[in-house]
DRENKE-216696 format. One record per residue (C-alpha): residue in one letter; x, y, z. Coordinates in steps of 0.25 Angstrom, whole numbers, padded with zeros to 4 digits, always signed. Layout:
N
aXYZ;...
//
This chain:
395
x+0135-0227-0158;x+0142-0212-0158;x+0151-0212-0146;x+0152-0199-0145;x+0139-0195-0139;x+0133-0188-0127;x+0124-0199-0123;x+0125-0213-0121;x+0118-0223-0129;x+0115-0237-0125;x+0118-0249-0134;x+0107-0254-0143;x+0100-0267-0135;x+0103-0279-0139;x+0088-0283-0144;x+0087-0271-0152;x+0101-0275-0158;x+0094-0288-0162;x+0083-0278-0169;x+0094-0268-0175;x+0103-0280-0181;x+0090-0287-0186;x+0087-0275-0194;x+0100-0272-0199;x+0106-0263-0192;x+0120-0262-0192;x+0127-0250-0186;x+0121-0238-0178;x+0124-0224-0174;x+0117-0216-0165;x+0117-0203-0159;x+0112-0196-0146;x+0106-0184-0149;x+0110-0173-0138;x+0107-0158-0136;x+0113-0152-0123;x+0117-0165-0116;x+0102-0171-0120;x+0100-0182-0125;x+0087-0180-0136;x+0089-0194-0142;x+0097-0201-0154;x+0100-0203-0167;x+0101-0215-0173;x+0106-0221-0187;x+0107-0236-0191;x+0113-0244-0203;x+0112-0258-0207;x+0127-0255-0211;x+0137-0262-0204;x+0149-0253-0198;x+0151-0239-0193;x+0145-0226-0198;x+0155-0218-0205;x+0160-0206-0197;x+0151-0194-0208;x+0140-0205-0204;x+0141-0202-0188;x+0144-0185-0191;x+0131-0184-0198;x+0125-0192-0188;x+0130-0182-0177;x+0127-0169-0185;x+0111-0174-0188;x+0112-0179-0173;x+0117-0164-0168;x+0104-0159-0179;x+0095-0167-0175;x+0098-0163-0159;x+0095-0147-0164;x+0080-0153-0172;x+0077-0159-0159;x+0080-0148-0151;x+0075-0138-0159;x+0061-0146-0161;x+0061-0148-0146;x+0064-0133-0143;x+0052-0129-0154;x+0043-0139-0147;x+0047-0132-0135;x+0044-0118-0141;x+0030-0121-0146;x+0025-0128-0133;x+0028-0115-0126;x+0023-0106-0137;x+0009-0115-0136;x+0010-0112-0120;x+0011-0097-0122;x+0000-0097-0133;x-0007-0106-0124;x-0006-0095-0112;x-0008-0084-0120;x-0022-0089-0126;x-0028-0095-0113;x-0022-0081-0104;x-0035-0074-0099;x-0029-0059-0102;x-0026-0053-0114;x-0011-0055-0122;x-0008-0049-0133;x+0005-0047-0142;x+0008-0035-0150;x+0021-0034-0159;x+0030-0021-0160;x+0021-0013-0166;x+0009-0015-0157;x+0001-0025-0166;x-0006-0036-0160;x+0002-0050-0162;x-0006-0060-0153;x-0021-0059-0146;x-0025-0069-0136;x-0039-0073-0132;x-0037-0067-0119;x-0036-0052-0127;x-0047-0057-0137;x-0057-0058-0123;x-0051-0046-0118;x-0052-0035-0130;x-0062-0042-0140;x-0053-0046-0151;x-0049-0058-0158;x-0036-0058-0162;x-0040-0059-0176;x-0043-0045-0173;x-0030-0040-0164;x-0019-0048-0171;x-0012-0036-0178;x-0019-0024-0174;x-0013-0014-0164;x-0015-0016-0149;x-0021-0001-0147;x-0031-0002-0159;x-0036-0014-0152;x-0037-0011-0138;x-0036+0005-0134;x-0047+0012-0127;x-0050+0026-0134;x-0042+0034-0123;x-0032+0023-0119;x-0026+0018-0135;x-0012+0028-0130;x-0010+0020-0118;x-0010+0007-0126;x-0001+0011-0135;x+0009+0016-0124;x+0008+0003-0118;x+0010-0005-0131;x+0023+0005-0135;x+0029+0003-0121;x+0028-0011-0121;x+0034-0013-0134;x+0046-0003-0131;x+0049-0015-0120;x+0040-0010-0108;x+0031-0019-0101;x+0018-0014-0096;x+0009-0016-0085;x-0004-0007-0085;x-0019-0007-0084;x-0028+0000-0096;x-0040+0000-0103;x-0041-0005-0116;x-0053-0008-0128;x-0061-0021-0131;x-0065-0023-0143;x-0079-0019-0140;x-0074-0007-0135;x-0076-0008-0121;x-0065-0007-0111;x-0057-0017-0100;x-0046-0012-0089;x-0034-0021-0094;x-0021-0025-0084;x-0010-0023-0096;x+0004-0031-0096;x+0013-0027-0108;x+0027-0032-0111;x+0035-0032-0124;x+0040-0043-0130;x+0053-0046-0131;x+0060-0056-0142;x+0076-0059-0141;x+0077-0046-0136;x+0069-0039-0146;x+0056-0034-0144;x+0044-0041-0155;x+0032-0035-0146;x+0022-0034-0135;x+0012-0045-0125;x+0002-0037-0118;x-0007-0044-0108;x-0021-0038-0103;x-0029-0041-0092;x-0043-0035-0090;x-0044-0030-0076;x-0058-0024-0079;x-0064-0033-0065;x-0052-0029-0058;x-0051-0015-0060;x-0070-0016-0059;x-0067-0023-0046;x-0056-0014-0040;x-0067-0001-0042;x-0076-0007-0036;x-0066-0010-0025;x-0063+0003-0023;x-0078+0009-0024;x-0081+0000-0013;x-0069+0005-0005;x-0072+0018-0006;x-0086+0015-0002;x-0083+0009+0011;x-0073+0020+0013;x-0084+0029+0011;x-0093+0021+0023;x-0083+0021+0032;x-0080+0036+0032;x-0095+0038+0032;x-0097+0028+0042;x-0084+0034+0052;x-0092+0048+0051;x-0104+0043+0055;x-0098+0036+0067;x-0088+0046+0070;x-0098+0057+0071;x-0107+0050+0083;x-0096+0044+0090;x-0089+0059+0089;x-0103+0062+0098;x-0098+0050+0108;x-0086+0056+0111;x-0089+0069+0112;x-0102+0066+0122;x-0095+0057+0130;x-0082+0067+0132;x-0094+0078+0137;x-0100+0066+0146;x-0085+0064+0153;x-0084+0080+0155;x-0098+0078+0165;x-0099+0074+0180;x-0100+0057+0177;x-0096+0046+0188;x-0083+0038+0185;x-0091+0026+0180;x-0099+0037+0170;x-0086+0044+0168;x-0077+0031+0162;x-0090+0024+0154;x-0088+0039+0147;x-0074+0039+0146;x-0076+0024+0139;x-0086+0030+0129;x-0077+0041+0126;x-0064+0033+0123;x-0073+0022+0115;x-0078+0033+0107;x-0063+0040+0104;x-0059+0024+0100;x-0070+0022+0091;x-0069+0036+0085;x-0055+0032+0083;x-0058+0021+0074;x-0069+0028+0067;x-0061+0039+0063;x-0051+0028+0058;x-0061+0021+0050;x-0065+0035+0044;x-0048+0039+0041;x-0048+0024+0035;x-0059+0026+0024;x-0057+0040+0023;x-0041+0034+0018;x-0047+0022+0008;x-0057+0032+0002;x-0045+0042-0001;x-0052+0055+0008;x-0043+0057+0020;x-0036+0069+0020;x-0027+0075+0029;x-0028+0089+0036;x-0019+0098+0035;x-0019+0108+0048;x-0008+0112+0059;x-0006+0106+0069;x+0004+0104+0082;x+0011+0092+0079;x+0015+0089+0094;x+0001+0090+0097;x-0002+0079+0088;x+0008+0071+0093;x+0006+0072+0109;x-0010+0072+0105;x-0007+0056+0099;x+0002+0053+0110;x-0008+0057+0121;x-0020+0047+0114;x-0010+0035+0115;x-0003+0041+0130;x-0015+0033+0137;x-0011+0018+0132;x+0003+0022+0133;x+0002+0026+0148;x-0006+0013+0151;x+0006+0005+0144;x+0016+0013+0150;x+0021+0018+0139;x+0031+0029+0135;x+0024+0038+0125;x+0030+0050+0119;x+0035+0059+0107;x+0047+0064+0100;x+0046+0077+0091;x+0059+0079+0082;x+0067+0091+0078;x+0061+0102+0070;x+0045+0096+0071;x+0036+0107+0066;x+0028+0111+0080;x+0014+0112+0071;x+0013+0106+0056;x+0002+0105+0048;x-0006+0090+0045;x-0016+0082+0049;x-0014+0082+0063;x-0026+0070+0065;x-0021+0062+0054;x-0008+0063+0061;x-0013+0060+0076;x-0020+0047+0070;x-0008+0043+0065;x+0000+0044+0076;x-0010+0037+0087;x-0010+0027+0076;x+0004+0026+0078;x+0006+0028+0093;x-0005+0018+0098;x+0000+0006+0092;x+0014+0010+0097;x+0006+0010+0110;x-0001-0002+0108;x+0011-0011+0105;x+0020-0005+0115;x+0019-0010+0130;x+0032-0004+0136;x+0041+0007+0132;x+0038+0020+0124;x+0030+0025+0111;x+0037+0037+0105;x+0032+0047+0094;x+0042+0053+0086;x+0041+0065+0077;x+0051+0068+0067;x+0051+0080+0056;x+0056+0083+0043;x+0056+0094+0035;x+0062+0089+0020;x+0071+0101+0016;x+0063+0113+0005;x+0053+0124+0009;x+0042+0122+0013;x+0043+0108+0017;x+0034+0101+0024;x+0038+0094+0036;x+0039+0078+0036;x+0035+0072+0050;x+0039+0058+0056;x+0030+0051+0066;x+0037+0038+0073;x+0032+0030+0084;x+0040+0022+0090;x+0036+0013+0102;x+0042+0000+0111;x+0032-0010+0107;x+0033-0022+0100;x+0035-0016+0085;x+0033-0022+0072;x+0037-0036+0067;x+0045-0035+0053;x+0037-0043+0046;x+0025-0036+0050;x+0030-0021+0044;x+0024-0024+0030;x+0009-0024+0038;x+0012-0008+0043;x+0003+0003+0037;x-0007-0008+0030;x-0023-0006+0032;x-0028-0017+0041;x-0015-0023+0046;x-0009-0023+0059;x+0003-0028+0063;x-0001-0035+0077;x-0017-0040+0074;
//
């Protein structure tokens, strides 16, 4: 044995010295064959000559050992590289979508079947022609070739388009470009596309059905409102005649149901009137203390029985009249002040009024509304729910 070696070696069994000394055998060398402190196996030479090798004997040994480590290696790493190049072709022929290569100067390297369900051409028919000549629509071919030219300058693009079949009908693709990039050095582009056709049909139709519904219930609120208006009125003319205290209070229930439930239908209408993209906001002078006091006086009733501290704060410089919609303005704050109300149940809700004009003529003025109350608050982790359709923080 060689003693200088990474590895140990065990001694030859004393059976299969029997079997080596009946076949002749003599002397041995042997070498471990090592590559980064892994032991990949052995090499092994045998003469039915008695004595040691001679010392050039051992050197050449070594040398075809250290040569033989490098084949191995190098066979293993090949191995290695084309069982991964077999996956990637493998995922690149069974991906559902559309991949396709194109080098530096645009031309077509590589065609999947996933493009050859997608655009109607065998590759036999795309392999080497340009990507724009394949698949541009009449109106959209400068759009493909911006997005070929950006990506192959080193962009990567993200985008949604129309492009051609073969049969010349058209499908709504999800683009993904990236160039690609070899030691450094750009060789070309992958582009990936995904038919969203159904998506896009399904997000339409969506959208119809939304505007739809939106359109009932604005319907449906003037059609309630307009009766319910009648309710309110009738019933504040029968409170102004002679009645009992028994007629008077069933009146006075009818008349506060009625506001209540015109409340919510005029909240249904603002609600479909904001999906359908129709509400507008007035623009008309108003008192701004008005406005104020008039929301505080709606919520004064709840407070009082709650024994509540209610009141308001105006700031410096706050434009007596200004011009907005004053109803919109209102709605909000009621919004605001009955669920200050609602989860306070001792101390004080405050309304405080701040204004700002930003410096330039003619400037218009920037108003700050804050409630403030002593109620429970809002949890931290619940501050991500504020201003979202249908939530609440407290069901």
């Amino acid at each position: 044995r060689v003693a200088n070696t990474r590895a140990e070696w065990a001694p030859v069994a004393p059976q299969a010295q029997g079997r080596l000394v009946a076949q002749g055998m003599q002397s041995l060398l042997a070498l471990p064959l090592v590559r980064e402190d892994r032991l990949l196996g052995g090499l092994v030479i045998i003469r039915r000559q008695r004595g040691a090798f001679p010392p050039e004997a051992v050197a050449m040994l070594q040398t075809f050992a250290t040569q033989s480590v490098l084949a191995i290696q190098n066979a293993r790493l090949f191995h290695e590289i084309q069982r991964q190049k077999q996956y990637s072709d493998t995922l690149v022929e069974s991906s559902p979508v559309a991949i396709v290569t194109l080098d530096l100067n645009g031309i077509v390297t590589s065609w999947n079947p996933g493009a050859e369900r997608l655009f109607g051409y065998a590759p036999a028919e795309a392999l080497g022609q340009r990507m724009e000549d394949l698949v541009s629509t009449s109106e959209g071919r400068e759009e493909v070739e911006a997005n070929i030219r950006q990506t192959l300058q080193g962009e990567w693009i993200r985008a949604m388009g129309r492009r051609a079949r073969k049969d010349g009908t058209k499908v709504d693709l999800e683009i993904s470009s990236v160039p690609v990039v070899v030691d450094g050095t750009r060789v070309g582009m992958i582009a990936i596309y995904h038919d969203v056709t159904e998506l896009l049909q399904a997000r339409e139709e969506a959208e119809a059905a939304n505007e739809a519904k939106s359109a009932f219930l604005a319907t449906m609120s003037h059609e309630i409102r307009t009766p319910m208006n009648a309710v309110i009125g009738m019933s504040g003319l029968l409170l102004n005649t002679a009645l009992s205290e028994e007629q008077r209070e069933y009146a006075e229930v009818v008349r506060q149901s009625g506001d209540a439930l015109l409340t919510v239908i005029n909240d249904i209408l603002d609600f479909s009137k904001i999906e359908a993209g129709r509400l507008e906001l007035e623009s008309q002078p108003f008192d701004l203390r008005e406005c104020v006091e008039g929301a505080l006086d709606l919520v004064a009733g709840r407070a009082a029985e709650k024994g509540l501290d209610l009141a308001y704060l105006l700031g410096d410089g706050m434009p007596a009249a200004i011009v907005g919609d004053v109803t919109r303005l209102r709605q909000v704050l009621l919004n605001l002040l009955s669920n200050a109300v609602k989860f306070t149940e001792a101390g004080e809700v405050v309304l405080s009024v701040g204004a700002r004009r930003p410096p330039g003529p003619d400037r218009p003025y920037e108003l700050t509304f804050s409630v403030r109350d002593t109620g429970i608050g809002i949890a931290p982790d619940r501050l991500d729910r504020l201003f979202q359709s249908f939530s609440q923080l407290d069901a």
